[in-house]
C-alpha positions in Angstrom: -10.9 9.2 -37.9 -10.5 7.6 -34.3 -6.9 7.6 -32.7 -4.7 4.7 -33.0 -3.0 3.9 -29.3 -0.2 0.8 -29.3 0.5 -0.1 -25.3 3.5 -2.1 -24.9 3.1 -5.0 -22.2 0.1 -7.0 -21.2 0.6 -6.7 -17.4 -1.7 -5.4 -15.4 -0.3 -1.8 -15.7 -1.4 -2.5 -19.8 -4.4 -4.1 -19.2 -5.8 -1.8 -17.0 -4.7 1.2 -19.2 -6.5 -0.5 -22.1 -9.6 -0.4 -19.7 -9.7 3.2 -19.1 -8.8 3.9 -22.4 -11.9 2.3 -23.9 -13.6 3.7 -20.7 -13.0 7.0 -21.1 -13.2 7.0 -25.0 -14.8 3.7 -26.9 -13.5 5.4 -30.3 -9.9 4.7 -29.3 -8.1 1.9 -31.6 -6.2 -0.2 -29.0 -3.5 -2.7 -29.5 -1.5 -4.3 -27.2 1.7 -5.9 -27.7 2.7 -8.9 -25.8 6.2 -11.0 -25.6 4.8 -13.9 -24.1 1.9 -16.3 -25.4 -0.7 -14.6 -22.0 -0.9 -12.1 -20.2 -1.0 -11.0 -16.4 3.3 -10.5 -16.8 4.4 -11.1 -13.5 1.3 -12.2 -12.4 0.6 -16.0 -12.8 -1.7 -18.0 -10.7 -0.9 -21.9 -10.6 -3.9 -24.5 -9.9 -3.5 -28.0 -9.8 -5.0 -30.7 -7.2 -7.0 -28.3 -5.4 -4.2 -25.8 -4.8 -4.0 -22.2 -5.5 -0.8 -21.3 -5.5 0.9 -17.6 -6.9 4.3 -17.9 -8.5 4.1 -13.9 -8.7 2.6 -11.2 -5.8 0.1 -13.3 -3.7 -2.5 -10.2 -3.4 -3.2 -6.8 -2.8 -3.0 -4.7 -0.6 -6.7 -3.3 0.2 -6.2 0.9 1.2 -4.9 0.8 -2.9 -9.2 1.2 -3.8 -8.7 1.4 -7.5 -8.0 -2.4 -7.7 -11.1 -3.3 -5.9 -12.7 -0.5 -8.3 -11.6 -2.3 -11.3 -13.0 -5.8 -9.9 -15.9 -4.7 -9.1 -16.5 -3.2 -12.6 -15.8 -6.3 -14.2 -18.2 -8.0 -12.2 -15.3 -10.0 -9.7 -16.7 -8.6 -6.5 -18.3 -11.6 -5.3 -15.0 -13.2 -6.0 -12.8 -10.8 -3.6 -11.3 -12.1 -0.6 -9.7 -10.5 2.6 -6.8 -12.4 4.4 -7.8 -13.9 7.6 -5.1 -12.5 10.7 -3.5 -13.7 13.5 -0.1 -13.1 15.4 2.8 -12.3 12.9 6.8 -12.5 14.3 10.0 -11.0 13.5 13.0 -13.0 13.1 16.3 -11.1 14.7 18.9 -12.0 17.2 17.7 -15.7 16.0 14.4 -16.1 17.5 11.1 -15.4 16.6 9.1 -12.8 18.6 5.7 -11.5 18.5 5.4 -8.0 16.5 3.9 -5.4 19.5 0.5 -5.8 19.5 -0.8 -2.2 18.6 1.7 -1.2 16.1 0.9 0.0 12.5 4.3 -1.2 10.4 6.4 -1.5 13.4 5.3 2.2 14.5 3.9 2.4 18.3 0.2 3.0 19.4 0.3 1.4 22.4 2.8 1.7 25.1 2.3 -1.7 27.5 3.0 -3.6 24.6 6.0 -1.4 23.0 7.4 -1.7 26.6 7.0 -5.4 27.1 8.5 -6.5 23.8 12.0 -8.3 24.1 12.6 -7.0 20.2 13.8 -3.6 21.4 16.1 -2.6 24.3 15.7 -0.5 26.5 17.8 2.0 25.3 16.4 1.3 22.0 13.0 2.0 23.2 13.9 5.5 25.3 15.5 6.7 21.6 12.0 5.7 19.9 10.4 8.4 22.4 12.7 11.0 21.9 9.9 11.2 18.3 7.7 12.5 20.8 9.9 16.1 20.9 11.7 15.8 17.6 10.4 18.4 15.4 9.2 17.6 11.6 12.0 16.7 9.1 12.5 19.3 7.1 13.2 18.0 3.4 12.8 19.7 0.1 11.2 16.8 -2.3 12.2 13.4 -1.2 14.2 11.4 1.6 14.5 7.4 1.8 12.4 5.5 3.7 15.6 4.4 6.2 16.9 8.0 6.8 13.1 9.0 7.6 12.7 6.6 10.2 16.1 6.8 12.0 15.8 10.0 12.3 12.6 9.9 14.3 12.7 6.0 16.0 16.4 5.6 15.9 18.3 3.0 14.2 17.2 0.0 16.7 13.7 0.2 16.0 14.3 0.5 12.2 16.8 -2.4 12.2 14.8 -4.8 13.9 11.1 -3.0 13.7 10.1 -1.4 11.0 12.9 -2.7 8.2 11.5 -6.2 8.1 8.2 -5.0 7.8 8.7 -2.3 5.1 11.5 -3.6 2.9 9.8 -7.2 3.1 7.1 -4.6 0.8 9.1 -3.8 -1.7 11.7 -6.6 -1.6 14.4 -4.2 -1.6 17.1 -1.4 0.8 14.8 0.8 2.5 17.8 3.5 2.6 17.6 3.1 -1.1 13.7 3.8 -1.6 12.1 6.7 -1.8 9.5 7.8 1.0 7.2 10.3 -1.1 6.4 7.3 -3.6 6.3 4.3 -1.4 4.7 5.8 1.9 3.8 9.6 1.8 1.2 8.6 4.5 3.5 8.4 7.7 5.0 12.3 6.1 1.8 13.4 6.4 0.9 12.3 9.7 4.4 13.5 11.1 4.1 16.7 9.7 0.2 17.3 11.2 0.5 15.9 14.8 4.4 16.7 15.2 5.5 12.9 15.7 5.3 9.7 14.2 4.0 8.3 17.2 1.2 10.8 17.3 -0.3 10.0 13.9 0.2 6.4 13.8 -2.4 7.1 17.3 -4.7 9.0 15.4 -4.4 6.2 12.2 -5.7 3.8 14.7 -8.3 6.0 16.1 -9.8 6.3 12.5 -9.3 2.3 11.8 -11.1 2.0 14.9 -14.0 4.3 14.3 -14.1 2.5 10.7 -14.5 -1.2 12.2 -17.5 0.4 14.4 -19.2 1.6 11.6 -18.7 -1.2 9.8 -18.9 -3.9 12.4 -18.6 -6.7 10.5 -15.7 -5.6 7.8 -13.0 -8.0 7.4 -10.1 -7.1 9.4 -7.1 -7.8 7.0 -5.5 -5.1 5.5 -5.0 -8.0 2.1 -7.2 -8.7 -0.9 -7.4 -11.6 -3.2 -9.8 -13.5 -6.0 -11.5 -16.6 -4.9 -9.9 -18.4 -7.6 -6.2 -16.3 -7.5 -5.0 -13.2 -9.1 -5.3 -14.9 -12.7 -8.7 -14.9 -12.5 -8.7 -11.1 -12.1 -6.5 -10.7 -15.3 -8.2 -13.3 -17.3 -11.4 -11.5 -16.6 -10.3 -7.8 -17.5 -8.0 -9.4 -20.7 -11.5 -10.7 -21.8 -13.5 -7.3 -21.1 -11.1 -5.1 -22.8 -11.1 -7.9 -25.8 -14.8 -7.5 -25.7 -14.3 -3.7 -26.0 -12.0 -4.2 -29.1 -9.0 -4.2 -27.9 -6.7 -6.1 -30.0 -4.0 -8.1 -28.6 -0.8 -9.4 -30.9 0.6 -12.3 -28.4 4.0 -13.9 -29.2 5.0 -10.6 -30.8 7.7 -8.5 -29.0 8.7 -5.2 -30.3 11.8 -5.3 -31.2 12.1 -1.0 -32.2 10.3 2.4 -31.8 10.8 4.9 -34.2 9.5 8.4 -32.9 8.2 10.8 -35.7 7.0 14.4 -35.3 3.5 12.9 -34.7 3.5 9.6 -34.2 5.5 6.4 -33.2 6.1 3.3 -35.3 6.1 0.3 -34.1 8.5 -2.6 -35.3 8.5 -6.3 -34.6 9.7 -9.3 -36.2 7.6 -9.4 -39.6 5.9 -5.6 -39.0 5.8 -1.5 -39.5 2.8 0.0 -37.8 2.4 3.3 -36.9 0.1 4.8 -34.3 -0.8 8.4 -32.6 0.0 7.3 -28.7 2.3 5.2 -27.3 2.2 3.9 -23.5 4.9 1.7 -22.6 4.6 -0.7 -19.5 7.6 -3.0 -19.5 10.1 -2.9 -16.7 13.1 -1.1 -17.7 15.9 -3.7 -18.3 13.4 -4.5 -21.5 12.4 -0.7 -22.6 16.0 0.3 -22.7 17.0 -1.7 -25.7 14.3 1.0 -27.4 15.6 4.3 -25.9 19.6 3.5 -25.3 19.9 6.3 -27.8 18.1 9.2 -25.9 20.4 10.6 -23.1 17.3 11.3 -21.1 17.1 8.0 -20.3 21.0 7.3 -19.1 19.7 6.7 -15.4 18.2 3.8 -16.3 21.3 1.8 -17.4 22.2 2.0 -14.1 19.1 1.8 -12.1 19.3 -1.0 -9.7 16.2 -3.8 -9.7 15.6 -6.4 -7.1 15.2 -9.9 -8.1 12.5 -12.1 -5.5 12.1 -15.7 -5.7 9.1 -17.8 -4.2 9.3 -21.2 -3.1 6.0 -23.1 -1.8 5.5 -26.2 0.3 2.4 -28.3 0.9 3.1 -30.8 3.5 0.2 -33.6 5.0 -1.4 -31.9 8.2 -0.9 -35.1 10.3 2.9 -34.6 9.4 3.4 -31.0 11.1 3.7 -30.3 14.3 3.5 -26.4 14.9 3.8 -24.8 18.4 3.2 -20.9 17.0 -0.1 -19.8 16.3 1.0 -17.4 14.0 0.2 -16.4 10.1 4.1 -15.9 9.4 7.3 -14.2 10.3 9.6 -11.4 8.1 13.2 -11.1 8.8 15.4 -8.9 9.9 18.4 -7.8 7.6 20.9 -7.7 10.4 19.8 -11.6 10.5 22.3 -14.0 8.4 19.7 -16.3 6.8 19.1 -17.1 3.1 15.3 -16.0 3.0 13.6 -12.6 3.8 10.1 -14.0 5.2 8.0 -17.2 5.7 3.8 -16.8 5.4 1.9 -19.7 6.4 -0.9 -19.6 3.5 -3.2 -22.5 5.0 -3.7 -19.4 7.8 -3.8 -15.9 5.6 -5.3 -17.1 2.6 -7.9 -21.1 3.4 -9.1 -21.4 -0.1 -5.6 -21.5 -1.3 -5.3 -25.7 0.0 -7.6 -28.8 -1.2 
């Protein structure tokens, strides 16, 4: 008798779990339970008049290689799209200026442009050295991305540097995230070449060597769908539908009871039981299901971060724009009401009539 699995959620964490499920094993029973009347959860591509416009995350970011994986098995490949690139700024101190040239997330390859950059002081810019000499931090499992990075750049270059480009990211207090799951990478390199500075050189070394092999690779470091993320998730809802999935839309869970064995599933006019349970919801909805179980106390008071997008489309003839840039992020220590500007017409062409 094959193995009943229930996933909870028909994001793209539950969709692509129902993939490799079937994947892996095509005697698997999978159902999927989903609030909402589609799925794609946060994820939700608008198209009207010859627009393409995201209400959710606007792509991906291309070093994650599983996601191209997963398009290409589907047969999207021909659809994927890298973001075109140009000059990007940094709002502080209430002007815009040009991120160094050279840098890899605010982090220093290059010194003439490092040195020539009105974003950092001098003073700020002598304490950024100092990561030359500092030895590696020592920590036992984990330190926030904020401590990390003033200990080795100083707090100038985070504030105005590195903080727009990193907490833009995740949309969230970089002193508040955790480095070992957001960026391990820069760990790594600090701990093998002794500085920050150092590694981000060799990084660029390799992305150089990369683009020579490859000569005539895109350069963005962004990926897309020719016709917007939707597309993606439209496309793997259908494989995994054509797999046998089963999906029960309009129908959130409103219990789980956990047996010795199994878990049982109940919603609004059903009892189902199943061997496995995966659940992919964000926590402010699983907790109504585990407020019981002390193990999961931290998440009653687990912060979240809420984002809001707002899009314009204006008529060419009626903007007059004097930086040739793709966009600009923000600086916390700034006092405006937004946290970045991209100019879409420039990152992403197909995404305009």
């Amino acid at each position: 008798m094959s193995k009943k699995v229930a996933i909870i959620g028909a994001g793209i964490t539950g969709l692509a779990s129902a993939y490799y499920f079937k994947h892996y094993n095509e005697d698997i029973d999978v159902t999927i339970f989903e609030a909402t009347s589609r799925p794609g959860g946060k994820i939700q591509t608008y198209r009207r008049d010859g627009y393409t416009i995201e209400l959710g995350p606007e792509s991906y970011l291309g070093r994650k290689t599983i996601m191209t994986d997963l398009a290409k098995d589907i047969g999207l490949e021909d659809d994927l799209i890298t973001n075109q690139t140009g000059q990007s700024y940094i709002f502080a101190k209430n002007q815009l200026y040009p991120i160094p040239g050279g840098s890899i997330m605010g982090i220093p390859t290059d010194i003439k442009p490092f040195l020539k950059t009105r974003l950092i002081s001098p003073l700020g810019k002598l304490r950024a050295g100092l990561d030359l000499v500092i030895p590696p931090i020592k920590i036992e499992n984990d330190i926030s991305v904020g401590e990390f990075f003033r200990k080795r750049l100083g707090n100038e270059m985070l504030e105005n540097l590195i903080e727009p480009l990193m907490g833009g990211i995740y949309g969230t207090d970089i002193d508040q995230l955790s480095l070992m799951s957001t960026f391990p990478n820069f760990k790594y390199k600090e701990e093998s070449y002794g500085s920050l500075i150092k590694g981000m050189k060799d990084e660029k070394r390799e992305r150089t060597r990369k683009r020579q092999l490859y000569p005539g690779a895109p350069k963005g470091q962004f990926k897309q769908f020719r016709h917007g993320l939707s597309s993606f998730i439209e496309a793997l809802a259908k494989n995994v539908e054509q797999k046998g999935v089963h999906f029960k839309y309009n129908t959130p869970v409103e219990d789980i009871h956990i047996h010795n064995d199994n878990y049982e599933i109940v919603t609004h006019n059903s009892r189902k039981t199943f061997d496995g349970l995966l659940v992919t919801t964000p926590h402010q909805t699983f907790m109504k299901w585990f407020n019981h179980d002390s193990a999961f106390k931290y998440f009653n008071t687990m912060d979240s971060t809420t984002v809001a997008t707002v899009v314009f489309a204006f008529d060419e003839k009626n903007i007059e724009n004097t930086y040739n840039g793709t966009g600009f992020v923000i600086a916390r220590t700034s006092h405006t009401d937004i946290t970045a500007s991209t100019c879409k017409t420039k990152n992403w062409p197909f995404t305009k009539p």
